[in-house]
C-alpha positions in Angstrom: -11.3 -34.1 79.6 -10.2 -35.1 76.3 -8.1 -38.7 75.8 -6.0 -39.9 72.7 -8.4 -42.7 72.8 -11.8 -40.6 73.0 -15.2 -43.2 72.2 -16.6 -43.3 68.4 -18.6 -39.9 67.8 -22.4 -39.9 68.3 -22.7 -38.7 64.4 -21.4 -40.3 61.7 -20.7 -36.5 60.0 -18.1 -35.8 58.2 -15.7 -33.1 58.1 -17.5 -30.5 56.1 -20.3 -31.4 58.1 -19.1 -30.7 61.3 -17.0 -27.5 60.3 -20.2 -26.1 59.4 -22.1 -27.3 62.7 -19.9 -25.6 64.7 -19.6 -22.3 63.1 -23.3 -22.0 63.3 -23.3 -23.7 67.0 -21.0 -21.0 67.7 -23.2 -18.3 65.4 -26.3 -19.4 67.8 -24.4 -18.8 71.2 -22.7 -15.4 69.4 -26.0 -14.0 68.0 -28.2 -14.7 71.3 -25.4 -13.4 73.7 -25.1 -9.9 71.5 -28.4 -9.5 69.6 -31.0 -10.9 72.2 -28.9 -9.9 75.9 -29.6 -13.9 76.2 -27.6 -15.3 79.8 -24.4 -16.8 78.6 -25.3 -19.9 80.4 -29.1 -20.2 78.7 -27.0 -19.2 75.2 -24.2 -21.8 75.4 -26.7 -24.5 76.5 -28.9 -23.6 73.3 -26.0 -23.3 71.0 -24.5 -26.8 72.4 -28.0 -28.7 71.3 -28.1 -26.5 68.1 -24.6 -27.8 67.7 -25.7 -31.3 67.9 -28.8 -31.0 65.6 -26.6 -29.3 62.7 -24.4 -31.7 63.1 -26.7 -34.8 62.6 -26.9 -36.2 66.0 -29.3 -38.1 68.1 -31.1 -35.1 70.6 -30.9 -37.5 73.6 -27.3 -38.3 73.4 -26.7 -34.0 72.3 -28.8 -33.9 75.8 -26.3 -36.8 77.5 -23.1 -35.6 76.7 -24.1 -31.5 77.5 -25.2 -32.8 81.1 -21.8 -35.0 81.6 -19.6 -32.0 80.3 -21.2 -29.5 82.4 -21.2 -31.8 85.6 -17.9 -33.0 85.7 -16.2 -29.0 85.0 -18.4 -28.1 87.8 -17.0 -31.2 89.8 -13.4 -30.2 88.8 -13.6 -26.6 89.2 -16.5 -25.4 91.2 -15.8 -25.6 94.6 -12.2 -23.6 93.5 -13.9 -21.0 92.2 -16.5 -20.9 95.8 -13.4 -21.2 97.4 -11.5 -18.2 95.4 -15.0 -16.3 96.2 -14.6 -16.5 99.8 -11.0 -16.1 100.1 -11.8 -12.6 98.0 -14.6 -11.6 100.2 -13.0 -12.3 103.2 -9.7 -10.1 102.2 -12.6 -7.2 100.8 -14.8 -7.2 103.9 -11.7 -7.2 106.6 -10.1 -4.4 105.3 -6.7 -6.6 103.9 -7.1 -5.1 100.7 -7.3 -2.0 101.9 -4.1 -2.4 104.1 -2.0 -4.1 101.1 -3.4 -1.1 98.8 -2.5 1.6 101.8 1.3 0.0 102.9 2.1 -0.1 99.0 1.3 3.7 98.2 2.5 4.9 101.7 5.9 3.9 99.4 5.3 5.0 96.5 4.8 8.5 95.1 5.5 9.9 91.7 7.8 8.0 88.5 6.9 4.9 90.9 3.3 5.4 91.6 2.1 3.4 88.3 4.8 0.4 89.0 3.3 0.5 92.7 -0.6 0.6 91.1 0.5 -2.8 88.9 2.0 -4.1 91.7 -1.2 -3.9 94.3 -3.6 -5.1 91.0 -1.8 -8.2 90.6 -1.4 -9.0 94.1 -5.1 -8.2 95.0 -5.5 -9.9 92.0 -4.1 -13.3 92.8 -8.0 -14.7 94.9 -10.4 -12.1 93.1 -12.3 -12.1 90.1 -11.5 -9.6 87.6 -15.1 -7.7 88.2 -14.5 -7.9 92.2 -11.0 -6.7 91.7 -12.6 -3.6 89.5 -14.7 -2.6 91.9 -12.5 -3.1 95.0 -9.2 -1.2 93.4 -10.9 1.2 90.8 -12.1 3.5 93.9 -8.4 3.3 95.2 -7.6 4.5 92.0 -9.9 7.1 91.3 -8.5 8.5 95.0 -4.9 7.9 94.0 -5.4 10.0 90.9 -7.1 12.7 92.8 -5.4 13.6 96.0 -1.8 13.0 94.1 -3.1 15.1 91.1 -2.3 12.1 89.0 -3.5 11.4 85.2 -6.1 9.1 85.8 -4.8 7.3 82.4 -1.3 6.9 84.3 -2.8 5.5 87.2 -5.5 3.5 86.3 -3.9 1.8 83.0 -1.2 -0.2 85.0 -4.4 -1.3 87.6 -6.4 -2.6 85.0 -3.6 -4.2 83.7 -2.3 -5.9 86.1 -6.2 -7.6 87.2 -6.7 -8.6 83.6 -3.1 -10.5 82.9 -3.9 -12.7 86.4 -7.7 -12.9 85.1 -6.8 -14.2 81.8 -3.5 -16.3 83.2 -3.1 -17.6 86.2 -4.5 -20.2 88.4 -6.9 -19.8 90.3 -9.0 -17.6 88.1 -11.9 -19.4 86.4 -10.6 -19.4 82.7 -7.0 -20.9 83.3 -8.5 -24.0 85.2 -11.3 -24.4 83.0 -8.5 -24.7 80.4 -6.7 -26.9 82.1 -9.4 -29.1 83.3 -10.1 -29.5 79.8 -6.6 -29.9 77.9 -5.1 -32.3 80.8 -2.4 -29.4 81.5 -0.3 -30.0 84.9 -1.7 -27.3 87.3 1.5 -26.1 89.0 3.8 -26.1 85.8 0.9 -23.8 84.4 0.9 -22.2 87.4 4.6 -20.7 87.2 4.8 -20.5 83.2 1.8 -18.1 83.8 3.5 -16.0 86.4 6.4 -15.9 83.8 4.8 -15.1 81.1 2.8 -12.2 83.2 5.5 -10.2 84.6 6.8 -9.0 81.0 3.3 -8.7 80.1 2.3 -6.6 82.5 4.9 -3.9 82.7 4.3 -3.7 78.5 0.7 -3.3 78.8 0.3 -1.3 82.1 3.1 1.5 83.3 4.8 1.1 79.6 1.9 1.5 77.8 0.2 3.9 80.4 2.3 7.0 78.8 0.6 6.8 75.8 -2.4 6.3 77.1 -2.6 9.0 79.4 -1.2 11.5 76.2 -4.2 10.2 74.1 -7.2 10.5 77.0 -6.5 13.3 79.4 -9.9 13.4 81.9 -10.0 13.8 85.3 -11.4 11.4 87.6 -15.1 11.7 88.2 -15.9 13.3 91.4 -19.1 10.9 91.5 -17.4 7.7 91.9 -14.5 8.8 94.3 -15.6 7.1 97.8 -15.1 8.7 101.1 -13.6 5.3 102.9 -15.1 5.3 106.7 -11.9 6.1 109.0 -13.6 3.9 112.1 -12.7 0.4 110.3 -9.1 1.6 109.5 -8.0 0.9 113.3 -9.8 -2.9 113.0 -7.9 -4.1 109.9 -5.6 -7.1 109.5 -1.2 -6.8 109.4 0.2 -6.3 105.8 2.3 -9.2 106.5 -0.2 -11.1 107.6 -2.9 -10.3 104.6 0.0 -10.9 102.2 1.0 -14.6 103.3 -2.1 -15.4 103.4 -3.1 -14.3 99.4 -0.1 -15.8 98.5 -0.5 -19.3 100.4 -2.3 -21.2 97.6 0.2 -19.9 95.0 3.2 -21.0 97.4 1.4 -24.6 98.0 1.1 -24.9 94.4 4.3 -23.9 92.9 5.7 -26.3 95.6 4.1 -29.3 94.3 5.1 -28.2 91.2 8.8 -28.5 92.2 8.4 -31.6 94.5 7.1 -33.2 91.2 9.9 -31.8 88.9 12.9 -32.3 91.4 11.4 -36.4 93.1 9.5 -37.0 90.0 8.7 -40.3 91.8 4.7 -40.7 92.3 5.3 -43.2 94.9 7.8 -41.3 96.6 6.5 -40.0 100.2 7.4 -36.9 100.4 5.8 -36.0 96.7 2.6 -37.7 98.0 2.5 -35.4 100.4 3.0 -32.3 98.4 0.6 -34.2 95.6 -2.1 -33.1 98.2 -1.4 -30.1 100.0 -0.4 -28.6 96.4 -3.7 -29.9 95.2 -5.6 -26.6 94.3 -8.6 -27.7 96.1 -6.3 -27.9 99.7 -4.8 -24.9 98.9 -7.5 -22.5 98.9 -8.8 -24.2 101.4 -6.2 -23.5 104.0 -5.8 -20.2 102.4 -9.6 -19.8 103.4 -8.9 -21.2 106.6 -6.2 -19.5 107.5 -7.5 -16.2 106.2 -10.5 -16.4 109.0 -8.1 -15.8 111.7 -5.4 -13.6 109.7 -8.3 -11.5 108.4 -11.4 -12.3 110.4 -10.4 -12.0 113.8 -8.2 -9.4 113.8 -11.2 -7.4 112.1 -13.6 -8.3 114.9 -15.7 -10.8 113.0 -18.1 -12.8 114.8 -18.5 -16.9 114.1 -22.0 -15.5 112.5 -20.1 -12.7 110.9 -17.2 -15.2 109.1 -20.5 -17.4 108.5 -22.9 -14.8 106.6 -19.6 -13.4 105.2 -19.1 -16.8 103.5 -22.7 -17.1 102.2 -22.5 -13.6 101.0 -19.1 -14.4 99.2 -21.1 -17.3 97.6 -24.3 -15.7 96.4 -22.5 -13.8 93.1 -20.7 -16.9 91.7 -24.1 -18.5 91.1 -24.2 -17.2 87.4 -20.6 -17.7 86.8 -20.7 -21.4 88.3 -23.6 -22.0 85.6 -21.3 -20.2 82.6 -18.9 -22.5 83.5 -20.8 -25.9 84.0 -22.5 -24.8 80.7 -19.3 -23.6 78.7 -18.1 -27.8 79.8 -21.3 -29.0 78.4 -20.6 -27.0 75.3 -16.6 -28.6 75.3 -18.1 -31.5 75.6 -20.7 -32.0 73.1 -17.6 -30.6 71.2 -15.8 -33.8 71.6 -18.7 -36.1 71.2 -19.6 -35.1 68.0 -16.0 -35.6 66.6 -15.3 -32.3 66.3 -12.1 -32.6 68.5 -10.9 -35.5 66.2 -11.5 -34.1 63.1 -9.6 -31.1 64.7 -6.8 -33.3 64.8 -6.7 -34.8 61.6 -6.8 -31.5 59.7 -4.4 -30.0 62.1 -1.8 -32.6 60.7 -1.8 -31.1 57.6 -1.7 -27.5 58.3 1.6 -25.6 58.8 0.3 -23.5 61.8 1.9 -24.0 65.3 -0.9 -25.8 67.5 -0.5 -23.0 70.1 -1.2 -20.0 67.4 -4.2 -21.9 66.3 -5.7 -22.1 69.8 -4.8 -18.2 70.5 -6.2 -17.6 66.8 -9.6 -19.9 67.7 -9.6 -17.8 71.3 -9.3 -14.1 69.4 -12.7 -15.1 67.3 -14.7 -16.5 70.0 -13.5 -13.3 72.4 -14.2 -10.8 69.8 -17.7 -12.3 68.6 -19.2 -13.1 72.4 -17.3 -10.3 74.1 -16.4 -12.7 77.0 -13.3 -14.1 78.1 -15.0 -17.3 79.9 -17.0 -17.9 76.9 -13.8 -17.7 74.8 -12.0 -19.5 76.8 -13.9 -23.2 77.4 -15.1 -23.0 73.4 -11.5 -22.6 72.4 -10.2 -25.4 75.2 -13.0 -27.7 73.7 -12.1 -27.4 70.2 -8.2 -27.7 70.4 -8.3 -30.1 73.5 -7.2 -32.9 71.4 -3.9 -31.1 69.8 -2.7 -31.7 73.7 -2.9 -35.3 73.4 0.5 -35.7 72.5 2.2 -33.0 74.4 5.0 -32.4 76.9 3.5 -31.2 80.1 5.2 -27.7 79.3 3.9 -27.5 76.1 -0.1 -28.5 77.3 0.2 -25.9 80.3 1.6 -22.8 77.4 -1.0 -24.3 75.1 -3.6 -23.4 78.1 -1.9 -20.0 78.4 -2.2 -20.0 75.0 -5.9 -20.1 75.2 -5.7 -17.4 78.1 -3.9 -15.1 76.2 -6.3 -15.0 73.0 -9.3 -14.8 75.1 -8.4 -11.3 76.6 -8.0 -9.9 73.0 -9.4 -5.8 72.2 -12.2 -6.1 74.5 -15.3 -3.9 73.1 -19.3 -3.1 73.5 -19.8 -6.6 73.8 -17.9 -6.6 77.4 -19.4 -5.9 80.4 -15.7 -5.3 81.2 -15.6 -2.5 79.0 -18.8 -0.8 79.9 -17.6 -1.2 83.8 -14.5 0.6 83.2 -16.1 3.7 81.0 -18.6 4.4 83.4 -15.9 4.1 86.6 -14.0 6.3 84.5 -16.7 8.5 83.0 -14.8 8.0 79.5 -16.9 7.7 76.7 -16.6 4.6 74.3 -14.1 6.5 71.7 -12.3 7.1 75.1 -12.6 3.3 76.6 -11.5 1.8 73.3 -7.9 4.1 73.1 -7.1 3.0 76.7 -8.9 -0.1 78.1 -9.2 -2.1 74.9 -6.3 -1.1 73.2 -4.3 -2.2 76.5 -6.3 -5.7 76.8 -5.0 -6.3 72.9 -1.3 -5.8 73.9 -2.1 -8.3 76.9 -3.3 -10.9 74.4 -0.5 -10.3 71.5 2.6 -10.0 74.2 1.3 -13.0 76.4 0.7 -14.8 73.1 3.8 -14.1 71.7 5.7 -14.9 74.7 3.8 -18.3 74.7 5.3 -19.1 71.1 8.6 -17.9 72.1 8.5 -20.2 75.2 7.3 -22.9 72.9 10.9 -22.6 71.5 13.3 -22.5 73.9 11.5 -25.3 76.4 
């Protein structure tokens, strides 16, 4: 994390210098991600040191600041993300999704059906990662669109809408804390500005927007990738009420300390100590885990050895995420090291360009060039981290949203996102880019623009 008072840079480079270090640090991590199919995490650890050597600094302390960066994110957000994993695989594997996805369109059917399919995306969206959320809800879609004699478009636009706008902006997805782990932002405030800022978002860029979208690609779902769901583990799955309190725990636990902090503002105060750690998001999704083993677990049937292997099996795909992350704060902070945070700063009191546009701006390039939101996201944190310095908590938490909101900008062949959703879909890439990315660029330019308007009235 970045402080008004950050230590002397490791290189004495100056400005012109360092501009040109990190556009080719950048170049290193953008051309080995695209050109060479490189592991983000083996790429952003190369394009950190390259960073460093362009920019005239001593390897070892390159070497010294990368490991400290990439420690203390995983310290600050890595058991979050394990604990989002299993709360996800735990809600997957019990059959809660399911239920949530089943009570939703048991109400729904026709002008409603794509409000219903936005509403069940960012619910189910809340604990999962945007892939996991694809490939749980896409098959609920696919079914949806089929057996209703839906436009697939219609359907599936408002799904996919409503799993990227959580992915991209609100806590506890990956990218928002990273953010805010690296900008200093105040969890809960960003917390509820997000969930503000979403709502309009995601009625623009899902049922709005699927109209169009359904006029301009008209294809049946793919008979290939609809599932036949196994009827025998309908009768074992968890309440609706039950599943739904228990997604929506950590975000309640948060929000609260959020308020506790606004209304007491006192940190000695008792009762905001207390909501100082039960809002923490660390004891949040923890209880949400724990009280998801007996919402979700037992009334499913699971075993103590079943809840146990369930856990290890919810851990085993965040290993290459975890090292994105760790690496993308090694990358943030090498950043910072080097000065290029400060000279950031200076420049930026010269220029005429809102803080907050820049970092969307900054965000846009890194998304569009590396084709991942992650990647875009802990870059841009790193380099604009020091504009929060001198901030109102408000303003640092819609700075991070910001971030968020830029780093979900017209996602193309560079994606995996975008190759999951043509093949789920069986579009073809003319196809995927008139519906999917199209839809993830009005996410990024409504949430952004909502950000700036914020900006203005709070």
């Amino acid at each position: 994390m970045l402080a008004a008072d950050a230590p002397e840079p490791i290189t004495s480079a100056g400005h012109a210098q360092l501009g040109i270090a990190v556009l080719l640090g950048i170049a290193v991590i953008v051309l080995l991600i695209t050109k060479f199919k490189l592991h983000a995490f083996l790429s952003l650890t190369i394009g950190s040191l390259a960073l460093g050597a362009f920019a005239g600094a001593p390897l070892d302390k390159v070497i010294t600041s990368f490991s400290a960066g990439l420690g203390s994110t995983v310290a600050g957000v890595g058991v979050l993300i394990a604990l989002g994993a299993i709360l996800g695989k735990l809600l997957a594997d019990s059959g809660g999704a399911d239920q949530i996805v089943d009570t939703i369109l048991a109400k729904a059917s026709g002008r409603t059906m794509p409000w219903a399919m936005v509403l069940i995306a960012s619910v189910i969206g809340l604990p999962l990662f945007f892939e996991v959320g694809v490939v749980l809800l896409i098959p609920v879609v696919l079914m949806v669109a089929k057996r209703g004699n839906y436009s697939l478009m219609r359907i599936g636009i408002p799904a996919l809408a409503g799993l990227s706008v959580m992915h991209g902006l609100v806590p506890p997805h990956p990218g928002p804390l990273i953010a805010i782990d690296a900008v200093g932002a105040n969890l809960g405030v960003t917390l509820a500005l997000g969930v503000l800022v979403a709502i309009p978002t995601v009625v623009i860029a899902g049922p709005l927007f699927s109209k169009y979208a359904a006029r301009w690609v008209d294809v049946p779902a793919p008979e290939r990738m609809i599932p036949q769901r196994p009827s025998e583990d309908l009768e074992k799955r968890p309440g609706f009420g039950a599943t739904l309190a228990t997604i929506l725990l950590p975000v309640v636990l948060m929000l609260a300390k959020a308020l506790v902090d606004i209304v007491i503002d006192d940190p000695e105060h008792q009762v905001q100590r207390v909501f100082d750690v039960i809002g923490s998001p660390l004891i949040a999704l923890l209880a949400a885990v724990l009280v998801g083993i007996f919402t979700l677990g037992v009334p499913a049937g699971f075993s103590r050895e079943r809840i146990s292997q369930l856990v290890e099996k919810g851990l085993v795909p965040i290993a290459g995420i975890l090292l994105i992350v760790g690496a993308g704060g090694g990358f943030k902070q090498t950043l910072i090291d080097t000065g290029v945070g400060r000279m950031i700063l200076e420049i930026s009191e010269d220029w005429s360009i809102p803080a907050l546009l820049l970092a969307w701006l900054i965000a846009v390039a890194i998304r569009l060039a590396t084709g991942s939101a992650t990647v875009a996201t802990v870059s841009a944190a790193g380099l604009v981290a020091p504009l929060a310095a001198d901030m109102s908590t408000t303003h640092a938490a819609l700075l991070v949203l910001a971030i968020g909101a830029g780093s979900l900008f017209f996602s193309h062949v560079n994606d995996a996102g975008f190759w999951l959703v043509k093949e789920y879909f069986g579009l073809n890439v003319g196809q995927t880019i008139k519906t999917w990315s199209i839809m993830e660029t009005i996410i990024s330019v409504v949430a952004g623009g909502l950000v700036l308007l914020l900006s203005l009235i709070i």
